[in-house]
Every structure is written in C-alpha cells, then in structure tokens.
C-alpha positions in Angstrom: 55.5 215.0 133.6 52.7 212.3 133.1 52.1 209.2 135.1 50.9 206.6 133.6 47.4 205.2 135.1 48.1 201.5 137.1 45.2 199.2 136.3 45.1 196.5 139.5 44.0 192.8 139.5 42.4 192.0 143.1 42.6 188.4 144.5 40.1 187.4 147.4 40.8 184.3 149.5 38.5 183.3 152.9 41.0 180.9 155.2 40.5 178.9 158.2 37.2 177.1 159.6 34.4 177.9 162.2 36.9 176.8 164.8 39.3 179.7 163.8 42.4 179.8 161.5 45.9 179.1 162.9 48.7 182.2 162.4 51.3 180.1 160.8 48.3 179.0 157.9 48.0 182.7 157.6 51.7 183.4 157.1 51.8 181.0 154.9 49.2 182.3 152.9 50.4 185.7 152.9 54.2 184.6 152.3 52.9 182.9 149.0 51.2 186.1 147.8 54.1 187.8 148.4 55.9 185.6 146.7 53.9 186.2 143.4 53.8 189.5 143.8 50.4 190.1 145.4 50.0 193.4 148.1 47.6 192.4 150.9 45.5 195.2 151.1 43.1 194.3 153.9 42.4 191.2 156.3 38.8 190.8 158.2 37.5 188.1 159.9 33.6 187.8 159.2 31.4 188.0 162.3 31.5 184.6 164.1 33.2 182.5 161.4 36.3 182.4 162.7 37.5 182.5 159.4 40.1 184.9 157.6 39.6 186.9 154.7 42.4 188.3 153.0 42.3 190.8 150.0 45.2 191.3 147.7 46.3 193.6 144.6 49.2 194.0 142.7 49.4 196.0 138.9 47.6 194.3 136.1 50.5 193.5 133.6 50.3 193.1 129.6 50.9 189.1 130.2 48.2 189.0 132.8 45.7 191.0 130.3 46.7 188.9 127.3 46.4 185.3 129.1 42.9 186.8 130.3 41.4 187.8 127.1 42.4 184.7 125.1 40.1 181.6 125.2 40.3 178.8 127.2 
C-alpha cells in the first residue's frame, strides 16, 4: 500500500504590540485559522516584543496550486 506524499502551505502571522497581545485577539486568530482549515503548528513570543507569532499549515490542495501558479 502506497501513501501518497502531502505537500503543505505554511502561513506565518506576528500579533499583538510591544505592550503584549490580549488572549481573546489570540483566540480569535487561531479560531479563524481553524476555520479555514489552517493547523497551528507552533506559537513563540519573540524576546521582549511582547508580541505573538503563530505558525500554521494545512495540505497544499490542487485549487490552492492552480490559483498560485496563474498570473495576477
């Protein structure tokens, strides 16, 4: 039996501001992403930002692939 190889798109978005990042603009953040399918894979906050980073994948689809490679 063969599984076929998942090819991921990543998304990276930095919340919040020097004076830190509230948890409900988190939730809502993360809530969204789920929404469209997204997987949170890791969340950091950089040294003495007090900012959030959140970085998301979820599998690279067909649509996403063709909307990507035709022009703008």
């Amino acid at each position: 039996m063969t599984e076929e190889f998942k090819q991921w798109e990543y998304r990276v978005q930095t919340i919040g501001s020097m004076f830190g990042t509230k948890d409900q603009n988190i939730e809502a953040v993360l809530n969204e992403w789920g929404i469209e399918g997204w997987e949170v894979t890791h969340v950091y906050t950089p040294e003495g930002s007090g900012k959030v980073t959140i970085v998301a994948k979820r599998p690279l689809t067909r649509e996403v692939r063709r909307s990507r490679s035709m022009p703008q």
